[in-house]
N, CA, C and O atoms as a GROMACS GRO file, in nm:
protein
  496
    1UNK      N    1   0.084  -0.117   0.000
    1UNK     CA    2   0.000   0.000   0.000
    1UNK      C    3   0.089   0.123   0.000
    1UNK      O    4   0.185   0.143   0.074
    2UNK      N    5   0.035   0.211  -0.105
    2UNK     CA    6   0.097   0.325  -0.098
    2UNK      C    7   0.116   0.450   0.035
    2UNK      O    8   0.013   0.501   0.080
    3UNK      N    9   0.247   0.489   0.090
    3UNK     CA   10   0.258   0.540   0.221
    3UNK      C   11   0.132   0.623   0.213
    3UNK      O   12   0.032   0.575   0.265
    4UNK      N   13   0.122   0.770   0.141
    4UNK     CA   14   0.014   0.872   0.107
    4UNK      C   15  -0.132   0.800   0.134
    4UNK      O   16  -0.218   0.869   0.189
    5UNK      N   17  -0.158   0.681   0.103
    5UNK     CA   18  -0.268   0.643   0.129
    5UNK      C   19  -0.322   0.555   0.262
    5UNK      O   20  -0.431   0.500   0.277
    6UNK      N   21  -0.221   0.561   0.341
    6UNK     CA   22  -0.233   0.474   0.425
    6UNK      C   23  -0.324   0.552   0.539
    6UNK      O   24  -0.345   0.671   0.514
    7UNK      N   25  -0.387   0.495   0.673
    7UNK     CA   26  -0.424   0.595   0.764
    7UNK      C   27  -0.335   0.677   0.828
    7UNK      O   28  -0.228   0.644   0.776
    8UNK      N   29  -0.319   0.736   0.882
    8UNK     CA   30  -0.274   0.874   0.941
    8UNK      C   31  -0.159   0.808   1.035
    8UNK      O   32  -0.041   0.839   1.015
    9UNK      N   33  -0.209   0.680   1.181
    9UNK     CA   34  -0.153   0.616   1.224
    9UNK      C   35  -0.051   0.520   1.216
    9UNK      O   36   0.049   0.492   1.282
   10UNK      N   37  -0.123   0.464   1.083
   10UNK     CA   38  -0.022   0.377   1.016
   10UNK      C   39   0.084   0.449   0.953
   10UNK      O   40   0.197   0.442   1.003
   11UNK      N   41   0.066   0.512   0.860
   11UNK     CA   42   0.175   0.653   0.820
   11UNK      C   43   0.296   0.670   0.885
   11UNK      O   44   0.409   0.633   0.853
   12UNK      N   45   0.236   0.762   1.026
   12UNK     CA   46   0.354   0.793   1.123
   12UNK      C   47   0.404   0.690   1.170
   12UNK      O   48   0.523   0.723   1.178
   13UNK      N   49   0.397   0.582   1.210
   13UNK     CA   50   0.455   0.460   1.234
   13UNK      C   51   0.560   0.420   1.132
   13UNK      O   52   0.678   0.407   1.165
   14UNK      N   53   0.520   0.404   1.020
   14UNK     CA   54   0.606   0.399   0.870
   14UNK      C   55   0.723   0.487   0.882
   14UNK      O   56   0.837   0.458   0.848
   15UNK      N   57   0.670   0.630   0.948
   15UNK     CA   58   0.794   0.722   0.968
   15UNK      C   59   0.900   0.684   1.046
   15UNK      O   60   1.021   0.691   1.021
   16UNK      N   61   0.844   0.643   1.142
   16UNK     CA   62   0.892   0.655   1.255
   16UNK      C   63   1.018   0.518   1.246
   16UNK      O   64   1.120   0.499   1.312
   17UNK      N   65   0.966   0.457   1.157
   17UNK     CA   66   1.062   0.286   1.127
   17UNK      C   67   1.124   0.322   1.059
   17UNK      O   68   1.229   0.258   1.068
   18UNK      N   69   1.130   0.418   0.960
   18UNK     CA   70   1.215   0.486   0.888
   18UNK      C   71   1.314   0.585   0.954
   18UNK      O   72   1.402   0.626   0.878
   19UNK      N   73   1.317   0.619   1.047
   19UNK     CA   74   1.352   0.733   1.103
   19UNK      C   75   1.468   0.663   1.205
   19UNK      O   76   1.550   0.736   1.261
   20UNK      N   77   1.468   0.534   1.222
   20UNK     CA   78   1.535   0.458   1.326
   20UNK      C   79   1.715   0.470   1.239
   20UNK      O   80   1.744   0.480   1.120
   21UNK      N   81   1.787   0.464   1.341
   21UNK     CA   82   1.937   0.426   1.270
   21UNK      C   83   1.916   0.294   1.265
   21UNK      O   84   1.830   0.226   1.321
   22UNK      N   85   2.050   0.251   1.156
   22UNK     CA   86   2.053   0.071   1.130
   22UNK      C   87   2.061   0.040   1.267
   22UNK      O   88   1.968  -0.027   1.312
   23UNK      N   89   2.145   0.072   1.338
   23UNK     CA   90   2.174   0.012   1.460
   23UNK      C   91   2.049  -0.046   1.529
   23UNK      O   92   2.020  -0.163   1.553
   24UNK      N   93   1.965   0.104   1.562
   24UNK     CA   94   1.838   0.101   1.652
   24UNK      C   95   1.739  -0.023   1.571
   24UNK      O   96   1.653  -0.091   1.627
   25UNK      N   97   1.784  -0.029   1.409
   25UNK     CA   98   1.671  -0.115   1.389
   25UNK      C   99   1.732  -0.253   1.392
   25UNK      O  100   1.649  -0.341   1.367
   26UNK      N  101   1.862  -0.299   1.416
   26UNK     CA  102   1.903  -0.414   1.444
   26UNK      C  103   1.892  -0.469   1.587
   26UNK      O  104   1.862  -0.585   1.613
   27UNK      N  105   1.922  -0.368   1.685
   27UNK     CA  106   1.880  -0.403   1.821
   27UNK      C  107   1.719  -0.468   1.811
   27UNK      O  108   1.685  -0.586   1.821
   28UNK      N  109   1.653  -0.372   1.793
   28UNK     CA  110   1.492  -0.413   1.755
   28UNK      C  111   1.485  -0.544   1.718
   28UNK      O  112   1.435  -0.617   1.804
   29UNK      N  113   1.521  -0.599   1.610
   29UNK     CA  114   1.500  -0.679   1.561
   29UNK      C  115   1.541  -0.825   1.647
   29UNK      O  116   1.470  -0.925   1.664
   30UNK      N  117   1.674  -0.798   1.692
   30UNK     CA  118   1.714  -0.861   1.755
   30UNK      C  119   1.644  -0.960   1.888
   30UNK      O  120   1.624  -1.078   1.914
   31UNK      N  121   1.624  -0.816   1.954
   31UNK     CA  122   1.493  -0.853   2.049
   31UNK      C  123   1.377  -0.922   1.988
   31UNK      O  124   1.333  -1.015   2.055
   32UNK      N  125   1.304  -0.891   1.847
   32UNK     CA  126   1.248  -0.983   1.833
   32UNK      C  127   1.232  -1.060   1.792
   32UNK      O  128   1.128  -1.124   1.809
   33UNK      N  129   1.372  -1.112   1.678
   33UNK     CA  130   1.382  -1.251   1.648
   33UNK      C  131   1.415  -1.347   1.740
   33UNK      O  132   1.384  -1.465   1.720
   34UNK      N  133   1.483  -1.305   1.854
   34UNK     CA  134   1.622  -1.370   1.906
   34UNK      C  135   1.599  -1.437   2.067
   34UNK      O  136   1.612  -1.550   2.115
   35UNK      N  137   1.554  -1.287   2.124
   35UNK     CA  138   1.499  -1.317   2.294
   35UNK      C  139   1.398  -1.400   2.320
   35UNK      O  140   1.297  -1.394   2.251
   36UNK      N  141   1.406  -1.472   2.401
   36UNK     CA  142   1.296  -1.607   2.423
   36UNK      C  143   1.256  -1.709   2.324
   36UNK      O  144   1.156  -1.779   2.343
   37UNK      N  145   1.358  -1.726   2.182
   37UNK     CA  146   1.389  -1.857   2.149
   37UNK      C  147   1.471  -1.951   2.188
   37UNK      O  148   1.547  -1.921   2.279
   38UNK      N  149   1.478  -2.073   2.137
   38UNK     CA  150   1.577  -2.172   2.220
   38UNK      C  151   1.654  -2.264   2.095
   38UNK      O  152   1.712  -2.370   2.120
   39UNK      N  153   1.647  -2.221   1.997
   39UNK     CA  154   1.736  -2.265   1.883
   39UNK      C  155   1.674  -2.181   1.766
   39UNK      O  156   1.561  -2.136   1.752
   40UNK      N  157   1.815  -2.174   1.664
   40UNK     CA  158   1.810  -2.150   1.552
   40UNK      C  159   1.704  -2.131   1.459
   40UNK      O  160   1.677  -2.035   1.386
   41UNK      N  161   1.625  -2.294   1.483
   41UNK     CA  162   1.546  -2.318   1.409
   41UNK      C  163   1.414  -2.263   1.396
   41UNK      O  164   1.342  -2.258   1.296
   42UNK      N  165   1.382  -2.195   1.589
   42UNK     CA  166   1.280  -2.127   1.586
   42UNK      C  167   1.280  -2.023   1.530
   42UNK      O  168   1.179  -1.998   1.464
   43UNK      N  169   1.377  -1.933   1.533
   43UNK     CA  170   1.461  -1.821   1.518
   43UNK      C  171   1.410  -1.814   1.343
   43UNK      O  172   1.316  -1.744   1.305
   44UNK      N  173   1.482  -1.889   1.265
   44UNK     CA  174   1.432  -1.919   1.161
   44UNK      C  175   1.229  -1.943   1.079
   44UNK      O  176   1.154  -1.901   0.991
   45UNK      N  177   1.235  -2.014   1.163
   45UNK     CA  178   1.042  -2.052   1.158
   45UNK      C  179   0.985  -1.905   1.138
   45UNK      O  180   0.913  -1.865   1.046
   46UNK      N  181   1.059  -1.802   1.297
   46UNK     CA  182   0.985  -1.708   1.332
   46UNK      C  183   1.029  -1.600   1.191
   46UNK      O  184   0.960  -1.508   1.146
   47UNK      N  185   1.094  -1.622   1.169
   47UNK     CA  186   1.171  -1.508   1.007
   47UNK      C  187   1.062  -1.531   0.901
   47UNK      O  188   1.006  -1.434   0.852
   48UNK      N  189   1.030  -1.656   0.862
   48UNK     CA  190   0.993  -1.714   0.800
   48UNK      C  191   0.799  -1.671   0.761
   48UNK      O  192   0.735  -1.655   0.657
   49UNK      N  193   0.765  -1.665   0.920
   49UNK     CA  194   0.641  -1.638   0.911
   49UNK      C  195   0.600  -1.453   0.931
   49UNK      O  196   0.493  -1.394   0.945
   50UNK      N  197   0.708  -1.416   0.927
   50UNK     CA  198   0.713  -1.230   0.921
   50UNK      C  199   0.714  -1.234   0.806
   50UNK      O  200   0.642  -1.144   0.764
   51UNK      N  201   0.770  -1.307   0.705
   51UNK     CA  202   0.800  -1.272   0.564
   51UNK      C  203   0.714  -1.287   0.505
   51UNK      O  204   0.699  -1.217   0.404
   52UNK      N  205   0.588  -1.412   0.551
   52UNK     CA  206   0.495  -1.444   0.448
   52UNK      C  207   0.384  -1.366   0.489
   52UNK      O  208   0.284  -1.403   0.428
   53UNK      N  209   0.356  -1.257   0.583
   53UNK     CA  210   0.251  -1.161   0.644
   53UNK      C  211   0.316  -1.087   0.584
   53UNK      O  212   0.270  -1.073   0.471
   54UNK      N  213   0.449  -1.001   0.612
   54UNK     CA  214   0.523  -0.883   0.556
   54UNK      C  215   0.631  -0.897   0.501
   54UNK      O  216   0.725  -0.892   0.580
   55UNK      N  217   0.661  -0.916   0.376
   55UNK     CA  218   0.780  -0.901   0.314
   55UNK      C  219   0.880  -0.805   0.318
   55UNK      O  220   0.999  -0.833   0.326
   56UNK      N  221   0.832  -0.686   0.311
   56UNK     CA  222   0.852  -0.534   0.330
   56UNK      C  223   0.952  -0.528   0.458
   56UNK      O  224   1.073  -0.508   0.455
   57UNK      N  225   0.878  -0.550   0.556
   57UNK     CA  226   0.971  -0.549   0.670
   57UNK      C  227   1.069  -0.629   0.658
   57UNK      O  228   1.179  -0.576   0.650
   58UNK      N  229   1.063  -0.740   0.655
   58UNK     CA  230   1.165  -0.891   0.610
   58UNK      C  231   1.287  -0.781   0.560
   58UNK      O  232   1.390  -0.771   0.626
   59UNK      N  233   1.263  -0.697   0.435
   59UNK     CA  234   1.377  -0.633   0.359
   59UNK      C  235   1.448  -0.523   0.424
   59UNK      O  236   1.561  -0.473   0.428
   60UNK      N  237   1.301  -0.505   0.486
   60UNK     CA  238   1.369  -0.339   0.513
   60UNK      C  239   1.495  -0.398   0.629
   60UNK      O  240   1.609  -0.352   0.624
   61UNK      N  241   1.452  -0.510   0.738
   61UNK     CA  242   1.514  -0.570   0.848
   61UNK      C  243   1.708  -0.608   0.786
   61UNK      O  244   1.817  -0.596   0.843
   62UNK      N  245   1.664  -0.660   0.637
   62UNK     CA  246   1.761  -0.680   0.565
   62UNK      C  247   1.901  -0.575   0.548
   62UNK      O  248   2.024  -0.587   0.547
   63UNK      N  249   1.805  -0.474   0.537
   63UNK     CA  250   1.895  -0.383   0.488
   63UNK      C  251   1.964  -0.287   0.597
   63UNK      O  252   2.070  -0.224   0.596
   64UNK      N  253   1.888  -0.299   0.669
   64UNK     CA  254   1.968  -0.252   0.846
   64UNK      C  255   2.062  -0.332   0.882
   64UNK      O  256   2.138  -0.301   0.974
   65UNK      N  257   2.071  -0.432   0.823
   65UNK     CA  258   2.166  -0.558   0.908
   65UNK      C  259   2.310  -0.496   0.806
   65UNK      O  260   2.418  -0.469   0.858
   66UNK      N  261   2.280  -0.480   0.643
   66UNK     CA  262   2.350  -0.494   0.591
   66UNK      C  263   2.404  -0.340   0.596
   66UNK      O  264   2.509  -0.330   0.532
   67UNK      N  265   2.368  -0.237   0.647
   67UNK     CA  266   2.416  -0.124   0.670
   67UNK      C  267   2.458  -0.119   0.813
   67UNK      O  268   2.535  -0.028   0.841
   68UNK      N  269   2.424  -0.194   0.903
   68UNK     CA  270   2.518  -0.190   1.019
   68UNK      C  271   2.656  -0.253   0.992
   68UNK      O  272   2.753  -0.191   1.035
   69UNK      N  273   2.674  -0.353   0.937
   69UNK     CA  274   2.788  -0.416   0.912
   69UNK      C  275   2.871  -0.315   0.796
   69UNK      O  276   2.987  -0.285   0.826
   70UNK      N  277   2.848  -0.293   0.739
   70UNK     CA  278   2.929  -0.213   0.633
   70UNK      C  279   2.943  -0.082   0.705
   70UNK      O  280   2.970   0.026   0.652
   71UNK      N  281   2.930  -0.098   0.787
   71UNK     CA  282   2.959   0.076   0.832
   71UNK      C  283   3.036   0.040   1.007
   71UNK      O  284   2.992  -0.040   1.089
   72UNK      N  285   3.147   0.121   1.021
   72UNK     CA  286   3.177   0.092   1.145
   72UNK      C  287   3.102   0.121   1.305
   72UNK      O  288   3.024   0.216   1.313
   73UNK      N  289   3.126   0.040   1.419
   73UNK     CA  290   3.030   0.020   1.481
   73UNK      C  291   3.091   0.071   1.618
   73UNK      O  292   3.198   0.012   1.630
   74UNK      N  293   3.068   0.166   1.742
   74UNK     CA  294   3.101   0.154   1.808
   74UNK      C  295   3.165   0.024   1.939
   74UNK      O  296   3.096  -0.075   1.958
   75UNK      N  297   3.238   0.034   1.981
   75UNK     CA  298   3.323  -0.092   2.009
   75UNK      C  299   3.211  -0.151   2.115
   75UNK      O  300   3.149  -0.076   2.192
   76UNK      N  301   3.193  -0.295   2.110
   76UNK     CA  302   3.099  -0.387   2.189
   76UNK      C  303   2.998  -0.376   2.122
   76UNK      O  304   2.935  -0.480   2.133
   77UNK      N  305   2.922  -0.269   2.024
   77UNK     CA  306   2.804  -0.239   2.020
   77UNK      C  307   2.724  -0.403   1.923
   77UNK      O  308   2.612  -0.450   1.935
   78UNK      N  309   2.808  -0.435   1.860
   78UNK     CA  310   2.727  -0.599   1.815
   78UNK      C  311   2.752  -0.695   1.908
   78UNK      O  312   2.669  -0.786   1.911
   79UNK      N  313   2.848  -0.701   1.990
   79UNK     CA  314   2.825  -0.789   2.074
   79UNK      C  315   2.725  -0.765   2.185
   79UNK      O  316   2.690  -0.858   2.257
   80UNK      N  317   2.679  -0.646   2.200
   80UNK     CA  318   2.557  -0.616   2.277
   80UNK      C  319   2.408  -0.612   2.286
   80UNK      O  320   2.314  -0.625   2.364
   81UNK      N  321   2.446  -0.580   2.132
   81UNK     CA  322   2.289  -0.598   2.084
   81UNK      C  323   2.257  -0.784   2.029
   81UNK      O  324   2.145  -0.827   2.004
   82UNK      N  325   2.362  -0.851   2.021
   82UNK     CA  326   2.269  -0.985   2.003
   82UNK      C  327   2.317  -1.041   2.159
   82UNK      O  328   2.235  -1.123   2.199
   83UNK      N  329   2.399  -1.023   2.230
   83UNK     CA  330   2.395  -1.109   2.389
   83UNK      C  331   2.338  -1.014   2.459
   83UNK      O  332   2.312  -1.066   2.568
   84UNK      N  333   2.297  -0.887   2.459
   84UNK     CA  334   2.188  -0.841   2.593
   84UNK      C  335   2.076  -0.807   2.506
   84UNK      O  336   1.967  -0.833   2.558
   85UNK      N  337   2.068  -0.742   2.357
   85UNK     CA  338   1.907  -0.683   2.349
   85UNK      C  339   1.874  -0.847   2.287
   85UNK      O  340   1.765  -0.885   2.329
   86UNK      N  341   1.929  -0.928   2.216
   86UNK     CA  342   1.867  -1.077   2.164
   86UNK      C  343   1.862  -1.173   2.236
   86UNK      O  344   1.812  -1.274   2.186
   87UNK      N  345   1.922  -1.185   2.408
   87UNK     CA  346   1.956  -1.260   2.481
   87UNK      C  347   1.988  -1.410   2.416
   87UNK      O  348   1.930  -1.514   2.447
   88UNK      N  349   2.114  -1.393   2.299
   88UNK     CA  350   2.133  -1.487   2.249
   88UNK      C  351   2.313  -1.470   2.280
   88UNK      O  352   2.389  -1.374   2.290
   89UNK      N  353   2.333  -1.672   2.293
   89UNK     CA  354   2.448  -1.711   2.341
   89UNK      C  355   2.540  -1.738   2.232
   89UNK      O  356   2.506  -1.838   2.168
   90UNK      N  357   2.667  -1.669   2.180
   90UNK     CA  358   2.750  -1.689   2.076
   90UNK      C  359   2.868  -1.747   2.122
   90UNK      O  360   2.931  -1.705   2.219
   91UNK      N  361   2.910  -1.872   2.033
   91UNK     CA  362   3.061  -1.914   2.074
   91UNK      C  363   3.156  -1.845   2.072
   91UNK      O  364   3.252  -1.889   2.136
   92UNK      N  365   3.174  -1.717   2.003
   92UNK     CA  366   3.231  -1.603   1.975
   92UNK      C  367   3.128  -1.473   2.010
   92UNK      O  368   3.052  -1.410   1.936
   93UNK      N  369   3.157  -1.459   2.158
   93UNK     CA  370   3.045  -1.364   2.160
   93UNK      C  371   3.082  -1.172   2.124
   93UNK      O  372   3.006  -1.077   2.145
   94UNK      N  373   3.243  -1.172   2.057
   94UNK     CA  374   3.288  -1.082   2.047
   94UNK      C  375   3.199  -1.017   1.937
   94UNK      O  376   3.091  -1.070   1.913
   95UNK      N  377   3.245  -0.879   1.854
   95UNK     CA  378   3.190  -0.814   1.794
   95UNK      C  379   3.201  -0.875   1.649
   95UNK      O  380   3.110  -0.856   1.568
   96UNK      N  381   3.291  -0.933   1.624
   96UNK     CA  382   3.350  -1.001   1.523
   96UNK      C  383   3.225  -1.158   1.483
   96UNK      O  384   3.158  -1.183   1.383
   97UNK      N  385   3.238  -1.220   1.591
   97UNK     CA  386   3.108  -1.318   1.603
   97UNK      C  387   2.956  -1.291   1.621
   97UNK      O  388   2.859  -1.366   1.609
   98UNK      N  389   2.965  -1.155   1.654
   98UNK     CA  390   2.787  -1.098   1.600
   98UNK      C  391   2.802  -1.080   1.499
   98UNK      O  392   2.729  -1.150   1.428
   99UNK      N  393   2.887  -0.997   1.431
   99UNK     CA  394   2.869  -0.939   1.278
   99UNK      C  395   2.882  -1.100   1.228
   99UNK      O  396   2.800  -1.115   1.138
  100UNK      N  397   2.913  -1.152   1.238
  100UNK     CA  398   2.930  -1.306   1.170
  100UNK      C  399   2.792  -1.349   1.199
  100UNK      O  400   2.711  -1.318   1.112
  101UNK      N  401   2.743  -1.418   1.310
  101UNK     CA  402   2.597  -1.412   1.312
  101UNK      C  403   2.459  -1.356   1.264
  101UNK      O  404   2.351  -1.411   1.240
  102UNK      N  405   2.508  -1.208   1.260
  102UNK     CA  406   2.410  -1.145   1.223
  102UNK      C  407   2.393  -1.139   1.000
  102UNK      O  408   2.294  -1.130   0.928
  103UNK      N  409   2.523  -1.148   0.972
  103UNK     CA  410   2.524  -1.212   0.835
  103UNK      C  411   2.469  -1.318   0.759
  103UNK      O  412   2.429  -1.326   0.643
  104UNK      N  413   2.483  -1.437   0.896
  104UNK     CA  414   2.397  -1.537   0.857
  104UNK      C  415   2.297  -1.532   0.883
  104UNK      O  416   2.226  -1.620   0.834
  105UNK      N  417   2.239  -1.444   0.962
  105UNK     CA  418   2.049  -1.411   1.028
  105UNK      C  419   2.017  -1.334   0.894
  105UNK      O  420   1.901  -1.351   0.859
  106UNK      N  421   2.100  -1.246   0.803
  106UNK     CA  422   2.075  -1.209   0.684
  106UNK      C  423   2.057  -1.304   0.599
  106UNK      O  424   1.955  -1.323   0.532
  107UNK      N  425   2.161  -1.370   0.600
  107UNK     CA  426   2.128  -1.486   0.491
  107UNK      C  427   1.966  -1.553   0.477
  107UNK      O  428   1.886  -1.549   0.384
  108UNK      N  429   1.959  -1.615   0.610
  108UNK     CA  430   1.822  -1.676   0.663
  108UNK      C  431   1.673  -1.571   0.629
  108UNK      O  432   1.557  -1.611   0.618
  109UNK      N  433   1.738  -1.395   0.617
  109UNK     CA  434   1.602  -1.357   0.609
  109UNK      C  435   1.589  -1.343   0.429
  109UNK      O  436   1.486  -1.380   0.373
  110UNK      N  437   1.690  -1.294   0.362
  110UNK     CA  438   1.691  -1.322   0.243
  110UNK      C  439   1.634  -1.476   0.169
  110UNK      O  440   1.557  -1.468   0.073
  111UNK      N  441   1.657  -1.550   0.198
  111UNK     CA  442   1.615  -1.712   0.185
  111UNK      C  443   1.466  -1.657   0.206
  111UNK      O  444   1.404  -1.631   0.104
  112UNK      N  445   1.401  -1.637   0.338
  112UNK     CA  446   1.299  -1.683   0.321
  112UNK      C  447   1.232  -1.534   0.237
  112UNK      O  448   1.133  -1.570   0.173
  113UNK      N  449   1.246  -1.455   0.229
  113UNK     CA  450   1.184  -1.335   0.112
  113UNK      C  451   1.168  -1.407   0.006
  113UNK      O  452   1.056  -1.416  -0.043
  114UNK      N  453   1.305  -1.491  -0.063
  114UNK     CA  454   1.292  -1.538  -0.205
  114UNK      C  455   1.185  -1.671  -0.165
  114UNK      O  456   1.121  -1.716  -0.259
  115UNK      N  457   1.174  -1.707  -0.088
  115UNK     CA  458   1.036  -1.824  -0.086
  115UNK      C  459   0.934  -1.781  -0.100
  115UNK      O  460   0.846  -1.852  -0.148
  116UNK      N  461   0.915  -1.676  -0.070
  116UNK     CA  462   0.771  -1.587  -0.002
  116UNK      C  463   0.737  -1.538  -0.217
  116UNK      O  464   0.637  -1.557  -0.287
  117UNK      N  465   0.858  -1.480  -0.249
  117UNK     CA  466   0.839  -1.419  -0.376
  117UNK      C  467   0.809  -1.532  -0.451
  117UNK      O  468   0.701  -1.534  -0.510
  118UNK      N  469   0.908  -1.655  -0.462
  118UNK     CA  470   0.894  -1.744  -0.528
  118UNK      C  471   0.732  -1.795  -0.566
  118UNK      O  472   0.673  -1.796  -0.674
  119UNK      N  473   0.676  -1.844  -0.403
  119UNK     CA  474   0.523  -1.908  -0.388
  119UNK      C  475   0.393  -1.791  -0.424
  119UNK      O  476   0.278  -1.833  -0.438
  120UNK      N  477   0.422  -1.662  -0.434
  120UNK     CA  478   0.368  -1.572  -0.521
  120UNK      C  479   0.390  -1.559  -0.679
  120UNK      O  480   0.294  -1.526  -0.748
  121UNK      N  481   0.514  -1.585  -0.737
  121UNK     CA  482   0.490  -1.564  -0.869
  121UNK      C  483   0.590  -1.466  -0.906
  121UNK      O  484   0.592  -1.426  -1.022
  122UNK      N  485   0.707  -1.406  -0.789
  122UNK     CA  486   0.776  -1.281  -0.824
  122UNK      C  487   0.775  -1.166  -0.719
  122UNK      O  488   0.704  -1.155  -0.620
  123UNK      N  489   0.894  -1.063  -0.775
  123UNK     CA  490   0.902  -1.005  -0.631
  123UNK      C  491   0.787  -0.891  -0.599
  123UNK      O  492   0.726  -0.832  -0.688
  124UNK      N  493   0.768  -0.871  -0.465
  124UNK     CA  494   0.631  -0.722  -0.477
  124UNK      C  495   0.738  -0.662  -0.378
  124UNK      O  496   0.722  -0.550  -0.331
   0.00000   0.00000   0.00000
């Protein structure tokens, strides 16, 4: 749906997700892919079923991940946001092993977008 046409509420909300730094929207995310799962796989499931309600987000989530990493990060700040805002446990819980993690949580959300596009017919 086009932003201009949306309700008023929904709108500013749109802004407001827009308005977030990558960072703020990777913490976010974090918290809610990450905190109070207990493997991967849920972690995954749960990607999976955001994508096939909202694709949109799925990407936009995408592209925060991939602009936090390409851009330098204050020191600890990935190891913080996936072991305190994702309360998730890394064998490498340094900054080096989030950005590694969080590449493959890219990978995983990309995968499931192209399923979502695929079982539609193409990308929207």
């Amino acid at each position: 749906m086009d932003p201009p046409r949306l309700p008023e509420a929904s709108r500013r909300r749109v802004e407001e997700l827009n308005a977030r730094s990558p960072l703020e929207a990777v913490t976010d995310l974090a918290s809610a892919y990450l905190a109070d799962t207990d493997s991967l796989d849920e972690v995954i499931d749960h990607i999976r079923r955001k994508a096939a309600f909202n694709v949109r987000n799925v990407r936009r989530e995408v592209a925060a991940i991939e602009r936090v990493l390409a851009e330098p990060q204050p020191p600890d700040a990935l190891a913080r946001v996936i072991g305190w805002n994702g309360n998730w446990v890394l064998d490498d819980p340094s900054d080096a092993g989030a950005a590694a993690f969080l590449a493959a949580l890219a990978d995983h959300m990309r995968a499931a977008v192209a399923e979502v596009e695929a079982a539609r017919g193409g990308s929207r």
